[in-house]
FILO-879065 format. One record per residue (C-alpha): x, y, z. Coordinates in nm, 3 decimals, always signed. Example, Ala and Ser with C-alpha at 12.3 -4.5 7.8 and 13.67 -1.06 7.14 Angstrom:
! residues 2
+1.230 / -0.450 / +0.780
+1.367 / -0.106 / +0.714
END
This chain:
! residues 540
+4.486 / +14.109 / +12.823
+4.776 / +13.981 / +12.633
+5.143 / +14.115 / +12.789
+5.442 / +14.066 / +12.575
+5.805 / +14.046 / +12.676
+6.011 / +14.213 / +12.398
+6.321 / +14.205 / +12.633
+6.385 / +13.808 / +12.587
+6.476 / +13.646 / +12.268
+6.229 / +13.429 / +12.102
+6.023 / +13.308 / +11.783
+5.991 / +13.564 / +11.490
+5.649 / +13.708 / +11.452
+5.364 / +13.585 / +11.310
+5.109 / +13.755 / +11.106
+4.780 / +13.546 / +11.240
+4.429 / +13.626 / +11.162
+4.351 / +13.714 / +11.511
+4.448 / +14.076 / +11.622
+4.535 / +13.948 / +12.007
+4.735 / +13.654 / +11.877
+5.086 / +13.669 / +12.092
+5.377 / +13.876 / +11.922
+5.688 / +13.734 / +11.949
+6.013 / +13.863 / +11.898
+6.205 / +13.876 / +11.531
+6.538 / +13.821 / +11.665
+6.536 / +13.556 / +11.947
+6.696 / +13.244 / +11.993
+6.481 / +13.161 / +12.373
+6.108 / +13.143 / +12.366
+5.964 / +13.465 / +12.476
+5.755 / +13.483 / +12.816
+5.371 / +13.594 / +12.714
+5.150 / +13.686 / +12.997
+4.741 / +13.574 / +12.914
+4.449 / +13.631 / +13.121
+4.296 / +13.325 / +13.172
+3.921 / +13.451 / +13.199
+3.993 / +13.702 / +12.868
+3.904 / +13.517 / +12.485
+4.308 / +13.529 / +12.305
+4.100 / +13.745 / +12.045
+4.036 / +14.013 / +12.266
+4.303 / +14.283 / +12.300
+4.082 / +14.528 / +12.512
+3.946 / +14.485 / +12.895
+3.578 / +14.447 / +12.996
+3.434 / +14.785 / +13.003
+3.709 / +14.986 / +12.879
+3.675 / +15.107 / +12.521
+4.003 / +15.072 / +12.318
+4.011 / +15.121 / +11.951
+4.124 / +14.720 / +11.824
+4.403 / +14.688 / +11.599
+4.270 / +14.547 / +11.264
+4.448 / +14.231 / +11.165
+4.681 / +14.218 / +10.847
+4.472 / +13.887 / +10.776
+4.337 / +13.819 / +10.445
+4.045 / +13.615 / +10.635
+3.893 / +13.942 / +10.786
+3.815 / +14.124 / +10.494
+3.652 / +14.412 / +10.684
+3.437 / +14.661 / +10.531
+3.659 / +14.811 / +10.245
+3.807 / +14.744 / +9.921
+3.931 / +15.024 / +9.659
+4.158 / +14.828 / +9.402
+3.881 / +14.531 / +9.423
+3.577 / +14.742 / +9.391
+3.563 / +14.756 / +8.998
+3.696 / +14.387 / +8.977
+3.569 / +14.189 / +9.297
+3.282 / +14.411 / +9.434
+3.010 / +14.501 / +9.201
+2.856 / +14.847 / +9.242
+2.499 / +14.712 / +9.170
+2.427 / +14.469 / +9.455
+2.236 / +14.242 / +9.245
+2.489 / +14.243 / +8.958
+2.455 / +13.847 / +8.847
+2.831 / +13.849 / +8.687
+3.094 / +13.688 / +8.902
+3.387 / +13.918 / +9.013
+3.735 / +13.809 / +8.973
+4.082 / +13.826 / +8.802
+4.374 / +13.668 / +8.689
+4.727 / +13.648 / +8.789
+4.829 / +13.741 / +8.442
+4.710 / +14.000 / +8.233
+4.595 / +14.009 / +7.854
+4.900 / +14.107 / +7.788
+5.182 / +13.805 / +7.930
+5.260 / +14.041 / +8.215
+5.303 / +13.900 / +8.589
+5.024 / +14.110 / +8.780
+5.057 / +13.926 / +9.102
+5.223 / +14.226 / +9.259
+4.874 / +14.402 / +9.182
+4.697 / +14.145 / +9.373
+4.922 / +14.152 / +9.687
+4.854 / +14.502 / +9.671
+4.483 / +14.480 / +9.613
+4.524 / +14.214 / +9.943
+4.677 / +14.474 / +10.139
+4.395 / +14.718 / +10.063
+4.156 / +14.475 / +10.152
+4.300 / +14.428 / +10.500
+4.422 / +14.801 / +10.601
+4.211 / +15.056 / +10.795
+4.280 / +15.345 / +10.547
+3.986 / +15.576 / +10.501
+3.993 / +15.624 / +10.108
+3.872 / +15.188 / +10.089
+3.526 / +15.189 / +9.992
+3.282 / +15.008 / +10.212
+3.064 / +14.751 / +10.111
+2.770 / +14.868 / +10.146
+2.545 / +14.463 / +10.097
+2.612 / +14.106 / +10.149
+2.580 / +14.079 / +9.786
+2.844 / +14.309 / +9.756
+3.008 / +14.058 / +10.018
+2.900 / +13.734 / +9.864
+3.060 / +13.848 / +9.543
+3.430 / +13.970 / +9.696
+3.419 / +13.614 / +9.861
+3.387 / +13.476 / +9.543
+3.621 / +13.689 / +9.341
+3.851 / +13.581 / +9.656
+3.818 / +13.164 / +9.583
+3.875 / +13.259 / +9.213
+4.186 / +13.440 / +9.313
+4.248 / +13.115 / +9.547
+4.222 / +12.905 / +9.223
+4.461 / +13.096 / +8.995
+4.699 / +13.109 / +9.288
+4.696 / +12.718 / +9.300
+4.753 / +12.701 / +8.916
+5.029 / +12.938 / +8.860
+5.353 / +12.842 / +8.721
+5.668 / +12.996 / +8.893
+5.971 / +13.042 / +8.704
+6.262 / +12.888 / +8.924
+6.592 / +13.069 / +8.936
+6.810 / +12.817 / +9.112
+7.183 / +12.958 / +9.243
+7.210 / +12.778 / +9.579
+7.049 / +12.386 / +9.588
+7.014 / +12.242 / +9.912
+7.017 / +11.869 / +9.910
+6.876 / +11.678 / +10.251
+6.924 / +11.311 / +10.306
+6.789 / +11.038 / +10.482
+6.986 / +11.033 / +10.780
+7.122 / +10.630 / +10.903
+7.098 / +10.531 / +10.519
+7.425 / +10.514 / +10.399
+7.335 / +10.373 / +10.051
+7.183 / +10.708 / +10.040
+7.513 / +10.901 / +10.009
+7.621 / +10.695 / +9.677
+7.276 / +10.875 / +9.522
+7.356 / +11.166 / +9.619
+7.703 / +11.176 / +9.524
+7.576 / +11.094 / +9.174
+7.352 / +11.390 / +9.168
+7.592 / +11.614 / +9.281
+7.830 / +11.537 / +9.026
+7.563 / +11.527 / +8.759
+7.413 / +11.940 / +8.869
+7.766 / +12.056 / +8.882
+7.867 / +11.915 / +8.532
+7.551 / +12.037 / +8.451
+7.444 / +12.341 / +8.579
+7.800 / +12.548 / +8.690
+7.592 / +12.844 / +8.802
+7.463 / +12.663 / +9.093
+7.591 / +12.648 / +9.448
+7.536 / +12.307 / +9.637
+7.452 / +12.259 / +9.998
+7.474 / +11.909 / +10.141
+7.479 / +11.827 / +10.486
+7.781 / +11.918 / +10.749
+7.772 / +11.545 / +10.807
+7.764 / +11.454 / +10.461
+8.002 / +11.736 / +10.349
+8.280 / +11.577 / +10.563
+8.216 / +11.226 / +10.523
+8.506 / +11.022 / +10.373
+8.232 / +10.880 / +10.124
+8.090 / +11.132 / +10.019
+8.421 / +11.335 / +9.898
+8.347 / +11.608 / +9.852
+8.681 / +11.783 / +9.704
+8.709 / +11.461 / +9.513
+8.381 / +11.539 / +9.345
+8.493 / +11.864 / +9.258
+8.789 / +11.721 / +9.126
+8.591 / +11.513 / +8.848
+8.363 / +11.730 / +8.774
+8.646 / +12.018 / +8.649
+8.470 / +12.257 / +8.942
+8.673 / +12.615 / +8.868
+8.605 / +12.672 / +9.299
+8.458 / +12.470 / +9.544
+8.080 / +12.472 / +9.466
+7.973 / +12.209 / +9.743
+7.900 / +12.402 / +10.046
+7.740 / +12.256 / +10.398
+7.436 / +12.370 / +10.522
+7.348 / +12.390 / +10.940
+7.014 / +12.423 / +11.116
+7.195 / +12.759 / +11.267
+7.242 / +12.886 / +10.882
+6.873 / +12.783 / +10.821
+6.737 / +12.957 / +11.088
+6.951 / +13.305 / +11.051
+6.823 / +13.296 / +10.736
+6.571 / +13.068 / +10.580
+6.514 / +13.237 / +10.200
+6.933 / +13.200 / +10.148
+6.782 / +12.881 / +9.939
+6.613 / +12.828 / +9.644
+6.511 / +12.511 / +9.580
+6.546 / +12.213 / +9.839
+6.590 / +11.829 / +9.718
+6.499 / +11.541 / +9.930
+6.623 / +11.190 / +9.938
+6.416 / +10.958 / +10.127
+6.044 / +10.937 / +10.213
+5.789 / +11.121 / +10.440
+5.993 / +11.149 / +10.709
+6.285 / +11.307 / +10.477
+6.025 / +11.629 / +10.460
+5.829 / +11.629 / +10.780
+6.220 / +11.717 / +10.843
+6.259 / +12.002 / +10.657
+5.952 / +12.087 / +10.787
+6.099 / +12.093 / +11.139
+6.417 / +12.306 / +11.092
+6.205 / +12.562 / +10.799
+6.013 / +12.687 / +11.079
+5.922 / +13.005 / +10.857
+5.956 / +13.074 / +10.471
+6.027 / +12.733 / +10.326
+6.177 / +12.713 / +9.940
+6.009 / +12.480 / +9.715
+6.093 / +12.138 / +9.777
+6.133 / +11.830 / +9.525
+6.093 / +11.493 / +9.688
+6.226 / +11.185 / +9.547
+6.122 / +10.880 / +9.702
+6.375 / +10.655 / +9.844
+6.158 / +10.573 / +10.137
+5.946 / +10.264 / +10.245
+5.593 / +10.471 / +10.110
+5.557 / +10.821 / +9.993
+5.213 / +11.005 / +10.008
+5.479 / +11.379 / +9.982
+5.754 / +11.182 / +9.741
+5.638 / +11.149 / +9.395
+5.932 / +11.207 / +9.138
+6.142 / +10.891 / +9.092
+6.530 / +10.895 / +9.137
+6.597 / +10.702 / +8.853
+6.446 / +10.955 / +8.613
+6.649 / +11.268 / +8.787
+6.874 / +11.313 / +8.482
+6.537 / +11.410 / +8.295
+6.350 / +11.564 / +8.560
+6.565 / +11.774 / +8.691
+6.633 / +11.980 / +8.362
+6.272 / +12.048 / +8.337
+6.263 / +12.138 / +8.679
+6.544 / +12.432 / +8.641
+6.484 / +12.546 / +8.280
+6.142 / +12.620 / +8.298
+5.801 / +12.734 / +8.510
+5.687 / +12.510 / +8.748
+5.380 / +12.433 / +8.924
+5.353 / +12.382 / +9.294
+5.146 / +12.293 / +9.587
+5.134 / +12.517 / +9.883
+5.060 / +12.225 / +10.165
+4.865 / +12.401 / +10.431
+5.039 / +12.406 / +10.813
+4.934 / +12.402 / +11.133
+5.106 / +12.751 / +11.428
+5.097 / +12.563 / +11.768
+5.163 / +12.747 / +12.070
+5.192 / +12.612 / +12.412
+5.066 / +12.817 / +12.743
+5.148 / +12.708 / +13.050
+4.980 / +12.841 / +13.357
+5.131 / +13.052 / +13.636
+5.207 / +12.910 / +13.947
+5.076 / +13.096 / +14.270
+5.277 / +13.205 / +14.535
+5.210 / +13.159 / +14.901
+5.345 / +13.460 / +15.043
+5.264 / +13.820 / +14.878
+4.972 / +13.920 / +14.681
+4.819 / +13.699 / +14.449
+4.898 / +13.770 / +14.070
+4.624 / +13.700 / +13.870
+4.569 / +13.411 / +13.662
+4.768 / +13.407 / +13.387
+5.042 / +13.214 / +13.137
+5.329 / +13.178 / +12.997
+5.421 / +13.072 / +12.609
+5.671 / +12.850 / +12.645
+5.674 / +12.722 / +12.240
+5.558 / +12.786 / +11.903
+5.596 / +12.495 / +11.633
+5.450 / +12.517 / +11.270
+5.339 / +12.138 / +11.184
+5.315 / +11.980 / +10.829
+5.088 / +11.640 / +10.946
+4.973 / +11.647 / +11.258
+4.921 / +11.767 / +11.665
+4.896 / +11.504 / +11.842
+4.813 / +11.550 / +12.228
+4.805 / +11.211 / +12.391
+4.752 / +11.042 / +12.728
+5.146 / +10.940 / +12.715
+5.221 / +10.656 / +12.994
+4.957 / +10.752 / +13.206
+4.702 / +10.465 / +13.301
+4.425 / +10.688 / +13.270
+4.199 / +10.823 / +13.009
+4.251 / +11.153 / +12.868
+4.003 / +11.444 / +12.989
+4.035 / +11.763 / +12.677
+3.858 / +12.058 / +12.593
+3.853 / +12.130 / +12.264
+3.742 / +12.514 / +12.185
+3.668 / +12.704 / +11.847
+3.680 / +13.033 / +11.815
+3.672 / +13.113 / +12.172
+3.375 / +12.849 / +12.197
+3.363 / +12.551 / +12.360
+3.277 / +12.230 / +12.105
+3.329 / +11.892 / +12.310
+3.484 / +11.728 / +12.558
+3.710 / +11.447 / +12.462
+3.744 / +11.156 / +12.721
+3.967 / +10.937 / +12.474
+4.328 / +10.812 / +12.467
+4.415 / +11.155 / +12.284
+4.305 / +11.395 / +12.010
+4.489 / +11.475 / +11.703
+4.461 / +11.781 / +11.548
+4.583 / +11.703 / +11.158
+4.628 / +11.916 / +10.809
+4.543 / +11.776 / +10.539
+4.899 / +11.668 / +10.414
+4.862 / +11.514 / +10.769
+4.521 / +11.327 / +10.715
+4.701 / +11.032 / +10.543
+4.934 / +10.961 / +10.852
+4.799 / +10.899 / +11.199
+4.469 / +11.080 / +11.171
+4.423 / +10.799 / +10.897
+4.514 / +10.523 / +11.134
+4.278 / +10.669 / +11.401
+3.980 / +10.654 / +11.150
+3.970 / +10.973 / +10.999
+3.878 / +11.103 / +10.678
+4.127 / +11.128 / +10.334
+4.141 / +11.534 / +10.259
+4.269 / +11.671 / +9.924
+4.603 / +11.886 / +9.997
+4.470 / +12.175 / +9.795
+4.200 / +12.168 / +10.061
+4.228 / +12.445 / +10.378
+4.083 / +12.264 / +10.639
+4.189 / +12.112 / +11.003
+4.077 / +11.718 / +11.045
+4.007 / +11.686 / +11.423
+4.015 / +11.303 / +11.492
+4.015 / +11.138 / +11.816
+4.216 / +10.846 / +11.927
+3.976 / +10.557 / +12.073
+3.712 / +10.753 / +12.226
+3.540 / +10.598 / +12.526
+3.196 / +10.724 / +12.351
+3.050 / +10.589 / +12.041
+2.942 / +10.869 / +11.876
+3.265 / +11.100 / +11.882
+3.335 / +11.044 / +11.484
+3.589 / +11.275 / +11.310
+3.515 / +11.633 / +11.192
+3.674 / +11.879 / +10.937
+3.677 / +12.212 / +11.045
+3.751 / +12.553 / +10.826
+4.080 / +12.660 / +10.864
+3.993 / +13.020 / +10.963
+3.841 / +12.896 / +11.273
+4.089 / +12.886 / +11.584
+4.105 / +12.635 / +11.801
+4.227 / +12.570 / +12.148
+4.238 / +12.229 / +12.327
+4.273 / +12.243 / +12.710
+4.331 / +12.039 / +13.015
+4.127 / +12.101 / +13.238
+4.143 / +12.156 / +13.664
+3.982 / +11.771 / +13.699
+4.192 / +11.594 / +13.504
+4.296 / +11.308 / +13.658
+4.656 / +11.297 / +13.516
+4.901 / +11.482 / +13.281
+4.870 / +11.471 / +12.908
+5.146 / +11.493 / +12.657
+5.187 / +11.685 / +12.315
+5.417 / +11.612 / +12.037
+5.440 / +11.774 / +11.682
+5.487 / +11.594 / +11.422
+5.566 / +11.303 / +11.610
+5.885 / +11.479 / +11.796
+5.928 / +11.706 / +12.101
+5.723 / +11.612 / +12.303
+5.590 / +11.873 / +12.554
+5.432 / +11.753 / +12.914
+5.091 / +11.963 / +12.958
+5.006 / +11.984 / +13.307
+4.615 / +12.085 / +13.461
+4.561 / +12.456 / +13.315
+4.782 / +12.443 / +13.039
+4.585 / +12.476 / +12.638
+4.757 / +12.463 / +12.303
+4.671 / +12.750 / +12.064
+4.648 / +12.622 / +11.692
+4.538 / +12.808 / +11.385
+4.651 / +12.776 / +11.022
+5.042 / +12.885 / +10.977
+5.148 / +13.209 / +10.774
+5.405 / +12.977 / +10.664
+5.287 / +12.732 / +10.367
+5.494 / +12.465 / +10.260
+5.557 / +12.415 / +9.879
+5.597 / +12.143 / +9.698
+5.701 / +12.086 / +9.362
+5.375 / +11.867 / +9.166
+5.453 / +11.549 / +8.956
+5.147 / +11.569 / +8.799
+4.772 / +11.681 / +8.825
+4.679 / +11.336 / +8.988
+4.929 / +11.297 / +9.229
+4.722 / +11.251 / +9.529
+4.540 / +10.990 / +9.407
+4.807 / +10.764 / +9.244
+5.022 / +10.802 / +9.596
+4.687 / +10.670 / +9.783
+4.634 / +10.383 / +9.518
+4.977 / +10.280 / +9.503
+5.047 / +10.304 / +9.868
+4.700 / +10.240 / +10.051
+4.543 / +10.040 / +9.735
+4.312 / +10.308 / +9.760
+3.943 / +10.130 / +9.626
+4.146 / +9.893 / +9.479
+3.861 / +9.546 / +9.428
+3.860 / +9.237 / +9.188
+3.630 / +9.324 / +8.935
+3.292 / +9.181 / +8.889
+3.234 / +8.868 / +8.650
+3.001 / +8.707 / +8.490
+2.873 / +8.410 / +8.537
+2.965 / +8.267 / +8.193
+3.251 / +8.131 / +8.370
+3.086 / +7.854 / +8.606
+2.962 / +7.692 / +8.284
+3.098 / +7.406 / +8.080
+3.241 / +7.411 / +7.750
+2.946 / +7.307 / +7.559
+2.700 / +7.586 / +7.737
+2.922 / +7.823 / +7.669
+2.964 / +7.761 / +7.304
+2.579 / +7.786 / +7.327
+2.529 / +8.105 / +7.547
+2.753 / +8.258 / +7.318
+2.602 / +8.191 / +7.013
+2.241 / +8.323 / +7.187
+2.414 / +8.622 / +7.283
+2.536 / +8.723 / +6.923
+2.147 / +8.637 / +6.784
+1.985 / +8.838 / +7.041
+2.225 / +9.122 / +6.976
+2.187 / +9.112 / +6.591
+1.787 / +9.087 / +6.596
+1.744 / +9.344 / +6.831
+1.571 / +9.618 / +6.596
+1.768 / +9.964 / +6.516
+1.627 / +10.220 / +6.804
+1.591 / +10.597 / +6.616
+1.671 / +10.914 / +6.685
+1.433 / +11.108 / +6.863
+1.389 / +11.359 / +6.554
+1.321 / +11.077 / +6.353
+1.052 / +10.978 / +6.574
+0.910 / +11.349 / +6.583
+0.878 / +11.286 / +6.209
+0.711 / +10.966 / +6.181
+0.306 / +11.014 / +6.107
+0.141 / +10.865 / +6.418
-0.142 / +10.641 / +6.307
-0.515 / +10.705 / +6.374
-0.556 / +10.360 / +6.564
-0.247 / +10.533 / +6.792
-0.404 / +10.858 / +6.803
-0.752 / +10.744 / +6.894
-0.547 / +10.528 / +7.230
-0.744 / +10.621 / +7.532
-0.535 / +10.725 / +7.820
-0.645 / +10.463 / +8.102
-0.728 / +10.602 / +8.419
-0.743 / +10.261 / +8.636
-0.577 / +9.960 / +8.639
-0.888 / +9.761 / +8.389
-0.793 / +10.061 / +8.137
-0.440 / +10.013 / +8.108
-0.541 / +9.641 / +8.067
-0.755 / +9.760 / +7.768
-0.499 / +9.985 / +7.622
-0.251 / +9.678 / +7.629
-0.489 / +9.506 / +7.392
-0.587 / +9.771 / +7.171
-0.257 / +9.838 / +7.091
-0.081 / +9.514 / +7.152
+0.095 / +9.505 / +6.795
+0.332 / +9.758 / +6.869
+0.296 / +9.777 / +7.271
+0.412 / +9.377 / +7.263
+0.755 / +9.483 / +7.051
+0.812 / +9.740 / +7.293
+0.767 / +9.489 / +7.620
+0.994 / +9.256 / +7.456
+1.294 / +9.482 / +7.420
END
């Protein structure tokens, strides 16, 4: 049984996919106390043998039974109707119809009683596909950008970073005098930067460079619209960490040591950026990871014994990767890792990490596990030097929940950290929820290829000398001689026909009359009889 505490002041609310997943508060600033059963599944919200009518989950994931707006597009009403179902995002017309499909979405996941059931699972099989083709035209939609407050985020301990950012500043408000810039408090005040002397050259009419807080962020995260980055990964795993919710779209330039997130080049801004503000972009919505952290109750000696239960004690949403490690303990880590309520392995390792697939190209990579394309929904589960042989890395679907555990005979303490920062001590008892965030992070897209250029610039992704011949290894007067061979083989080879022309030939009786051999003698004997044309044919 799940007990919230609405009286404290915690994390906003998240719409999960499960219906039991832990409320939290809207307007907190403390992490809310929530009360779990430890012997109850989190995706239960009913008690063994009493009958309670479930609350149906707002998830997209759990379709249900019922569709109305999608019936005539996504569920056929012949179950064996071969066509696939689907729509667009735009109508025949130009017009934006992605209000329709949020509203089509909310159908699909609402308990009203005028949805029409599906009544097959081809009826099923074909909303699930008219659901991926939705998936695809969300991924390549192009959102026009209406940009009135910028917020600019540097690498912090670089100051040869606030000369580049001066310079854009002053080039956006020449620019662009509609737009509102927010720079760091730090940055705001610093004597190099200069603010009110920027404003001074660039003939501001008021002060248009404004300084942004993590308190302002997190009163209210959509009071930006776009968010520019200047330094590498580490630059937006930052963002990531104070845009715990909605996050803006965000344009990296890289100005960092690698840069698997930043792929638009400073030195090109002046022509970027225009195309960036004046037009419809396209962008990537980079899968994250909801953690929560439950720590278990401690019992009390004197009074009655509560029972076995815990407390939330914090909620992160991760772009890379969980990591839950063995910390400086001198023994191996002991972890259950569930899904769905079941239990998959047990991992005796130094750790486990739990990785998106923005994420698989940073530690999970370095532990051995698998590249994943960011369009991709899925959670990499890799371990970190397993004491077996045969624990390789998996991929899991993203609508499958998992929980990882420390178990009662665990020899020591483990330790989690989120995106390599705050670390969190997990004693015997405690488990980390983790399922796929409500909160996507954006990202503006360079160009189709992307991925693949950052991993063959950065990693030399398959990157290998190419093969040679062995023309090479020979000497000046053998090679003069191979090729002049080559060119007479190539121009005596005869002219190969088409296929029709072939069809068209008249075969000749001596062909026609060509026994088919049956044994190795008769294809012998069917080598000779036809050896004029058969001996051509074994040459080439």
């Amino acid at each position: 049984m799940v007990h919230t505490n609405h009286s404290a002041k915690g994390h906003s609310s998240l719409s999960s996919s499960s219906s039991a997943s832990p409320s939290v508060s809207p307007k907190s600033n403390t992490p809310i106390q929530i009360s779990v059963d430890e012997d109850e599944p989190l995706s239960q919200n009913h008690k063994k043998g009493k009958k309670t009518k479930g609350k149906r989950s707002k998830s997209v994931s759990h379709l249900g039974d019922k569709s109305k707006l999608l019936g005539s597009k996504l569920v056929p009403k012949v179950p064996n109707e071969v066509e696939a179902p689907g729509f667009s995002l735009v109508d025949a017309t130009g017009g934006d119809s992605f209000s329709t499909a949020e509203q089509m979405f909310r159908r699909l996941s609402t308990g009203s009683s005028d949805v029409r059931k599906a009544t097959s699972h081809a009826q099923l099989s074909s909303t699930a596909h008219g659901m991926r083709l939705l998936s695809k035209d969300i991924q390549k939609s192009i959102v026009p950008l209406e940009v009135s407050r910028l917020m600019i985020v540097t690498k912090k301990q670089d100051s040869s970073l606030v000369y580049l950012a001066r310079e854009m500043v002053e080039w956006i408000l020449v620019n662009y005098p509609e737009i509102e810039i927010y720079v760091e408090s730090s940055l705001e005040s610093s004597s190099k930067f200069n603010s009110k002397e920027i404003c001074l050259d660039s003939q501001c009419g008021t002060h248009r460079i404004k300084a942004w807080t993590p308190e302002l962020i997190a009163q209210n995260s959509v009071h930006f619209d776009l968010i520019i980055t200047l330094g590498g990964d580490g630059t937006v795993l930052y963002v990531s960490s104070i845009f715990q919710r909605d996050v803006p779209p965000v344009m990296s330039f890289s100005l960092g040591s690698l840069g698997f997130l930043t792929n638009f080049n400073y030195e090109t801004f002046r022509q970027t950026l225009p195309r960036v503000l004046n037009s419809k972009i396209r962008s990537k919505m980079r899968m994250r990871l909801c953690c929560r952290v439950f720590r278990r109750r401690k019992s009390t000696k004197d009074g009655p014994q509560p029972r076995k239960k815990f407390d939330m004690i914090c909620e992160r949403h991760v772009l890379n990767e969980l990591t839950i490690d063995r910390g400086p303990s001198p023994f191996i880590s002991m972890l259950e890792l569930f899904g769905d309520n079941s239990l998959l392995t047990v991992a005796q390792a130094d750790g486990i990490i739990i990785a998106t697939p923005t994420g698989s190209t940073a530690y999970s990579l370095s532990a051995g596990g698998s590249l994943v394309y960011p369009s991709v929904n899925a959670i990499a589960v890799t371990p970190i030097c397993p004491h077996t042989l045969s624990f390789r890395p998996i991929i899991l679907p993203d609508s499958m929940v998992l929980k990882v555990k420390l178990p009662a005979n665990s020899r020591a303490t483990a330790w989690a950290s989120f995106d390599g920062k705050n670390r969190v001590e997990l004693f015997k008892g405690d488990y980390i929820w983790i399922a796929a965030s409500p909160f996507s992070f954006p990202t503006l897209e360079s160009s189709p290829t992307e991925f693949i250029d950052s991993i063959s610039r950065t990693l030399n992704w398959n990157a290998r000398e190419q093969q040679k011949s062995f023309a090479h290894m020979l000497s000046q007067k053998n090679k003069r001689k191979y090729v002049t061979d080559a060119e007479k083989e190539r121009q005596n080879l005869p002219e190969v026909k088409a296929p029709s022309d072939v069809e068209d030939e008249d075969v000749s009786a001596e062909e026609e009359t060509l026994p088919i051999p049956r044994s190795g003698r008769g294809m012998k004997q069917a080598i000779l009889a036809g050896s004029g044309k058969l001996k051509a044919n074994f040459q080439l």
